[in-house]
C-alpha positions as CSV (number, residue, x, y, z in Angstrom):
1,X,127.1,99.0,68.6
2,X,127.9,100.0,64.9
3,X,124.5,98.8,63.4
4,X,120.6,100.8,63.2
5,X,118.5,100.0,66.0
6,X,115.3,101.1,67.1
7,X,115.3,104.1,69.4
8,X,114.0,104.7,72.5
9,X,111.3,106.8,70.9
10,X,110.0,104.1,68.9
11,X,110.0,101.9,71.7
12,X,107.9,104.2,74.0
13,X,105.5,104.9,71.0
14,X,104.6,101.4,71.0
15,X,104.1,100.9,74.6
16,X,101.7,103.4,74.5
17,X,100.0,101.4,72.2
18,X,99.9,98.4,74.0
19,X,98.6,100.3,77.3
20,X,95.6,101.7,74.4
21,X,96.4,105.4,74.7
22,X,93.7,106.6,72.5
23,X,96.2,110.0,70.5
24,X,99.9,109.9,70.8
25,X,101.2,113.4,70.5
26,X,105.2,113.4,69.3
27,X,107.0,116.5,70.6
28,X,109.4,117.5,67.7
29,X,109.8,117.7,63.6
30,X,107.5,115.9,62.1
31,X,109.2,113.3,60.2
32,X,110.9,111.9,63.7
33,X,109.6,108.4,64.2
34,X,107.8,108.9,60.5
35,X,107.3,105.2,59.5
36,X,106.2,103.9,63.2
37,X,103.7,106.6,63.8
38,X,102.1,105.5,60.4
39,X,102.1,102.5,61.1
40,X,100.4,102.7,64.8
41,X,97.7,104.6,62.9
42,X,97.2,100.8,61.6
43,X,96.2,100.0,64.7
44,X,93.3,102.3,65.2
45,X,95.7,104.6,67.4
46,X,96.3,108.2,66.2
47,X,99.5,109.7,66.2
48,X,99.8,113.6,66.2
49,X,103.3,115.7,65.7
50,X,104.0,119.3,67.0
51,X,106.0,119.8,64.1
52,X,109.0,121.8,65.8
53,X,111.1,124.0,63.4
54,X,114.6,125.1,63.2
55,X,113.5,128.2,65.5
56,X,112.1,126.0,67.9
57,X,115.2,124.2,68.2
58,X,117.0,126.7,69.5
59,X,113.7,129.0,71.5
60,X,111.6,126.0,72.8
61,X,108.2,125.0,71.6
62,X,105.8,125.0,74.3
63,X,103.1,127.1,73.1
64,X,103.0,124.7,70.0
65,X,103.0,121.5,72.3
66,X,100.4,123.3,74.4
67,X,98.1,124.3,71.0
68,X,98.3,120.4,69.5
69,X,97.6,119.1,72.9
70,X,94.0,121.8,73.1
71,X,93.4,120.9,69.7
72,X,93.7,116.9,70.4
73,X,91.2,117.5,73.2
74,X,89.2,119.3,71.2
75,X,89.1,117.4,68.3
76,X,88.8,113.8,69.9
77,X,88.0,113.8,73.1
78,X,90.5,111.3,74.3
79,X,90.3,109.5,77.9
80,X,94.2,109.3,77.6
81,X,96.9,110.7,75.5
82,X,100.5,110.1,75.3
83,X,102.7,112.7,74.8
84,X,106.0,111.7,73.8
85,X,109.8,113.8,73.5
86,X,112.0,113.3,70.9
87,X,115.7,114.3,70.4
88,X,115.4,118.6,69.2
89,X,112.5,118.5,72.2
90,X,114.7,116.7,75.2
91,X,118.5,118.0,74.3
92,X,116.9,121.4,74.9
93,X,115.7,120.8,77.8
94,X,111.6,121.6,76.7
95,X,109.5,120.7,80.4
96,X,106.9,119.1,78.8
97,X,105.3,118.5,82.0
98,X,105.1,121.9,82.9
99,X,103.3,122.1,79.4
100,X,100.7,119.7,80.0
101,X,99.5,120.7,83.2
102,X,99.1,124.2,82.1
103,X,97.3,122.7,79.0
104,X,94.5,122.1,81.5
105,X,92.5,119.5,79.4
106,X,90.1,116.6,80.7
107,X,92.1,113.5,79.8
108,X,94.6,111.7,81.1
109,X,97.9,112.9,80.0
110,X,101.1,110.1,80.2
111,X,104.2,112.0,79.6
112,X,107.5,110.3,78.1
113,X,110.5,112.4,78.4
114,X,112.4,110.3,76.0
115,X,114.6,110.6,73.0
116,X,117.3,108.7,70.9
117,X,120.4,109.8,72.2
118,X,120.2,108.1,76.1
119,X,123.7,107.1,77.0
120,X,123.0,103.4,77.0
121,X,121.5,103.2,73.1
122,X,118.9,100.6,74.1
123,X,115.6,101.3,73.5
124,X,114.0,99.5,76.0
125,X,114.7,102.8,77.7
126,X,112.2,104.3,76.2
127,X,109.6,101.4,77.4
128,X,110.7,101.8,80.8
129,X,110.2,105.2,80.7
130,X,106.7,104.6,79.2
131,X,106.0,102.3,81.7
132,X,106.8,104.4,84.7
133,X,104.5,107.3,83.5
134,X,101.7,105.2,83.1
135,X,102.1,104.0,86.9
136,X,102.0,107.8,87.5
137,X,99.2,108.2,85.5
138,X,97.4,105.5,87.4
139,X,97.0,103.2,84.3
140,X,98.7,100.1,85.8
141,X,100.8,99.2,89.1
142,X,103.6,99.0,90.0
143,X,104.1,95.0,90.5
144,X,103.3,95.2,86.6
145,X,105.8,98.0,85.5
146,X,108.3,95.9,88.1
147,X,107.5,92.7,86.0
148,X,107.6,94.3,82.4
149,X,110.9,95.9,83.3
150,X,112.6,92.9,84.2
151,X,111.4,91.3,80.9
152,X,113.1,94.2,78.8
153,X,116.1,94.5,80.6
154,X,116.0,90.4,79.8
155,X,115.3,91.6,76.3
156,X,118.2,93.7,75.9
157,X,120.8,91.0,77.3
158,X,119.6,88.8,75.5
159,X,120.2,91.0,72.3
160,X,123.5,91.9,73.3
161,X,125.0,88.5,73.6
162,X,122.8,86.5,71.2
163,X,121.6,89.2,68.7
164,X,121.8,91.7,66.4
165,X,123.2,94.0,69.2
166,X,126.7,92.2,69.9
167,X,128.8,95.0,68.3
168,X,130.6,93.5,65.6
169,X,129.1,93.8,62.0
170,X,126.8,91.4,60.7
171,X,126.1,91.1,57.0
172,X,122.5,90.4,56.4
173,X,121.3,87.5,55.2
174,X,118.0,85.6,54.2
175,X,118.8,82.0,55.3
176,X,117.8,79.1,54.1
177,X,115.5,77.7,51.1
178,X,111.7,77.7,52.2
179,X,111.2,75.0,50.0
180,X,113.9,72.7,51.4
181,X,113.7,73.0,54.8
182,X,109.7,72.6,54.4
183,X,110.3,69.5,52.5
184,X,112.8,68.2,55.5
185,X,109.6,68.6,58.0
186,X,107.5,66.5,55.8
187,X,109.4,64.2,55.1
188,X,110.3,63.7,58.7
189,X,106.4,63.7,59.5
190,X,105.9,60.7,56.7
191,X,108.4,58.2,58.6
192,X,106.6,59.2,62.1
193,X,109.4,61.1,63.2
194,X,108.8,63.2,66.4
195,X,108.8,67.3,65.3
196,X,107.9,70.2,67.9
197,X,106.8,73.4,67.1
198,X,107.6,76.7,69.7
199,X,106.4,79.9,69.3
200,X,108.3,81.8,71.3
201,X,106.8,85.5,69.8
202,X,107.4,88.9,70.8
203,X,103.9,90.4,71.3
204,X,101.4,91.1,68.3
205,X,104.5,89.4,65.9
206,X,103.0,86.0,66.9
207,X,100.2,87.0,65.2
208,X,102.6,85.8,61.8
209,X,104.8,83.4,63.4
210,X,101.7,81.0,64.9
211,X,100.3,80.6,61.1
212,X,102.8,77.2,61.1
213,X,100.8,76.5,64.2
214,X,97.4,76.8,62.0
215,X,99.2,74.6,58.7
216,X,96.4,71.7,59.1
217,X,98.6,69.2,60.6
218,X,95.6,67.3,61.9
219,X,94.1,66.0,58.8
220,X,97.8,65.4,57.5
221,X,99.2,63.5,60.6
222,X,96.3,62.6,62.6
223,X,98.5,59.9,64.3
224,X,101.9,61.5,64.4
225,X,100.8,65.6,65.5
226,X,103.4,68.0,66.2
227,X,104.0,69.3,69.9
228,X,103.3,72.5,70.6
229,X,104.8,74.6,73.0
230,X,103.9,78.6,73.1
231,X,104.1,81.6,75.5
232,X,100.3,82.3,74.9
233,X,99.3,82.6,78.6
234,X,96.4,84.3,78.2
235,X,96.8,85.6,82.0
236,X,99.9,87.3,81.8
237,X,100.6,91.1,80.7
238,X,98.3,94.4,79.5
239,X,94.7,93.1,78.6
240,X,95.6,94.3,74.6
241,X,98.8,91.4,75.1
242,X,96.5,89.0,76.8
243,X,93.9,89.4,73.6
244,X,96.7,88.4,71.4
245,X,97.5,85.3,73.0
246,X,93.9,84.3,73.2
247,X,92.8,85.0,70.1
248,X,96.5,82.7,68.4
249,X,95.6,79.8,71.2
250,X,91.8,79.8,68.9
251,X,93.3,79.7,65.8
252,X,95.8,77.1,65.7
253,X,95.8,73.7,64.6
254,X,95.3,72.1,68.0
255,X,95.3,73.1,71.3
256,X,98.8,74.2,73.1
257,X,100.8,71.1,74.3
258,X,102.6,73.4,76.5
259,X,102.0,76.9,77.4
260,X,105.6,78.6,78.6
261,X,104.6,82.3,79.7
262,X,103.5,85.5,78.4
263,X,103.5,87.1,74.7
264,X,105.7,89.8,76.5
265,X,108.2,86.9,78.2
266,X,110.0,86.0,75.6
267,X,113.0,86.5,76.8
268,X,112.5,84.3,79.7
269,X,109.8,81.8,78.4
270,X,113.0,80.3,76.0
271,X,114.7,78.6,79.1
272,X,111.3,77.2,79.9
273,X,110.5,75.6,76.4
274,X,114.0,74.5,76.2
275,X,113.5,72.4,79.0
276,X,110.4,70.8,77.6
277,X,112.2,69.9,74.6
278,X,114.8,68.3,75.9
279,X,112.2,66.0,78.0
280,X,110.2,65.6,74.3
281,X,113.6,64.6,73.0
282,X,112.2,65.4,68.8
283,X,113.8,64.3,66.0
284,X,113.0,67.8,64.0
285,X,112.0,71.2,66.2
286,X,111.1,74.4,64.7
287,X,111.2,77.7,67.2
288,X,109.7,80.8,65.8
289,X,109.8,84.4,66.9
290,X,112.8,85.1,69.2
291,X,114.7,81.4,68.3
292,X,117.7,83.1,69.9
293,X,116.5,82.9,73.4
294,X,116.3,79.3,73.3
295,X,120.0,77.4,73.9
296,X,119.4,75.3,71.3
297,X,122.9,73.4,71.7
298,X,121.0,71.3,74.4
299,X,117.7,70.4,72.3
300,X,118.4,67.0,70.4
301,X,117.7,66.6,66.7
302,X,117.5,68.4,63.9
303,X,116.9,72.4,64.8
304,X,115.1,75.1,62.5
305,X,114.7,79.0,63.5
306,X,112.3,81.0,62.1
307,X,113.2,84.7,62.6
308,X,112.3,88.2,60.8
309,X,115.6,89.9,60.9
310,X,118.4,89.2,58.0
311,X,121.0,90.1,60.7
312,X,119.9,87.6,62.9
313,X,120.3,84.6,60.4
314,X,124.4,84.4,61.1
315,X,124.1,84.5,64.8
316,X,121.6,81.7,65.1
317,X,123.7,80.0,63.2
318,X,126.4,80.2,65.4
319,X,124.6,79.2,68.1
320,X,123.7,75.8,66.2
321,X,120.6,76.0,64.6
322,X,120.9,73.5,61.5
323,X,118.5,75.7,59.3
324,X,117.7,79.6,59.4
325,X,114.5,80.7,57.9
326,X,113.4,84.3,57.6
327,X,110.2,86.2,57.7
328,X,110.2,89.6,56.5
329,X,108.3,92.5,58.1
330,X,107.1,90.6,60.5
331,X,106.2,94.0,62.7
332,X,104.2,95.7,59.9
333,X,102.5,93.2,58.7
334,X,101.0,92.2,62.1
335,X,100.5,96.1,63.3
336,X,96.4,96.3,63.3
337,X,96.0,92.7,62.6
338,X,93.5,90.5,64.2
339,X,94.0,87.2,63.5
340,X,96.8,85.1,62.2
341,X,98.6,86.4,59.2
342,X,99.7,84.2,56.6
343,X,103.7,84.1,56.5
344,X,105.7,82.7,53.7
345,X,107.0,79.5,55.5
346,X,103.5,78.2,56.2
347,X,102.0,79.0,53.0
348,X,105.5,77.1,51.5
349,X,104.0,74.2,53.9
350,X,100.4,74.3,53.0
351,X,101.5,74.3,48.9
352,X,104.1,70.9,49.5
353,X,101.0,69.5,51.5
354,X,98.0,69.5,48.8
């Protein structure tokens, strides 16, 4: 694996966040996981560092792990806090455990003992991890962290022979022109050709990815609507996963055609929406969010993916999607949202429409 990914840190912080740990306290320097720890804060969350130094590296920080987690209690009275490791705390060994029960606070305390380096480089390690302490913690059970970590360990196949994790180099690039592409959809639309739409989002990233879902289609095409297929089950996953899916099924165009899973199935709700479309048989079908985990070599038609990563654009194409279309940012411009966020291919839709 010779490009960036996220780390195992990252991914833990964020699954804090989706089990609503009210402070996240990150044992090590204080610029480690800089950018997602401001951006958590987005989300009402607030993310705290122990801001280990060059002598701590090499003597241990507990008494400063132990002193942020007082002053957390202290200063917020939070029901639960996540304490999270980080390379300089892990590689020397720091027992953050040990730490946190001698801290002797009144909250509940989910310890992580994570960090970038794990042998595999996935970071759906760290998420595992995360998910394991919070069974100890008492926060969910065990039938859910035995469903969620089948779902990532899907995630990270499906990333290694799909996506941007293959190992060879990929050269970024932004795909195809909004303009063109939007065009190609309305034009199929004005000759009552068939088009499906599938959302098939990771998490609070549908929040962007269903605005195509809210383009008003209905007073367009009230004869000739798109089908929609999404993984908004709004029974499936953490109750701050379920919201999402409820509150993008009350904010789209129409009601769902076909609902394939969870927000946090997508690696698995794919198979299931490729199935529908090849029943649908579509002349035009658009899949948005994690495109790659559909086989799109057995959907007929025309094919679009919508995707927010540069260095997916060549690999989709490979698999036989006609047109790539990105979405930058997709992750920070969602983080704290609640509702649908505009995203530049629907807005590209809505301006050819008027």
């Amino acid at each position: 694996m010779i490009h960036p990914r996220p780390s195992p840190i990252a991914a833990a912080l964020y699954t804090l966040r989706d089990l609503e740990v009210d402070v996240i306290i990150m044992h090590g320097p204080a610029g480690c996981c800089f950018r997602t720890g401001r951006l958590l804060e987005d989300e009402g969350i607030r993310v705290i560092t122990t801001a280990m130094s060059e002598n701590d590296f090499i003597f241990g920080a507990g008494e400063k792990l132990s002193k942020t987690i007082r002053e957390v209690y202290e200063t917020f009275k939070p029901e639960n806090i996540g304490v999270v490791g980080t390379c300089a705390s892990m590689i020397i060994g720091e027992n953050m455990k040990k730490v946190v029960k001698e801290a002797d606070v009144d909250s509940n305390i989910i310890v992580v003992e994570t960090h970038g380096g794990f042998d595999s480089g996935d970071n759906t390690a760290g998420a595992i991890l995360t998910l394991k302490a919070a069974n100890k913690a008492e926060l969910i059970d065990e039938d859910e962290v035995k469903r969620q970590t089948q779902m990532l360990q899907k995630a990270t196949q499906l990333e290694k022979t799909r996506g941007m994790a293959k190992g060879e180099y990929i050269q970024p690039n932004y795909g195809d022109n909004k303009v063109k592409v939007a065009n190609m959809i309305i034009d199929a639309l004005n000759v009552n050709k068939k088009v499906s739409i599938v959302l098939n989002a990771k998490k609070e990233t549908s929040y962007l990815f269903a605005d195509i879902m809210s383009v008003p289609w209905s007073k367009y095409y009230p004869d000739n609507l798109p089908v929609f297929i999404a993984n908004t089950d709004e029974n499936i996953g953490l109750p701050y996963i379920k919201h999402h899916a409820t509150v993008v099924n009350s904010n789209v165009d129409k009601k769902m055609d076909y609902i394939t899973g969870g927000l946090d199935e997508y690696p698995v709700t794919g198979i299931k929406a490729q199935t529908i479309l090849e029943d649908e048989d579509c002349d035009v079908t658009i899949v948005l969010g994690v495109p790659h985990a559909v086989d799109i070599t057995k959907v007929p038609g025309k094919t679009i993916a919508v995707t927010d990563g540069p260095r997916l654009v060549k690999p989709l194409m490979d698999m036989g999607y006609d047109y790539v279309i990105t979405e930058l940012d997709a992750h920070s411009k969602t983080l704290g949202a609640k509702n649908i966020v505009e995203s530049e291919f629907a807005s590209t839709l809505r301006g050819l429409l008027e």
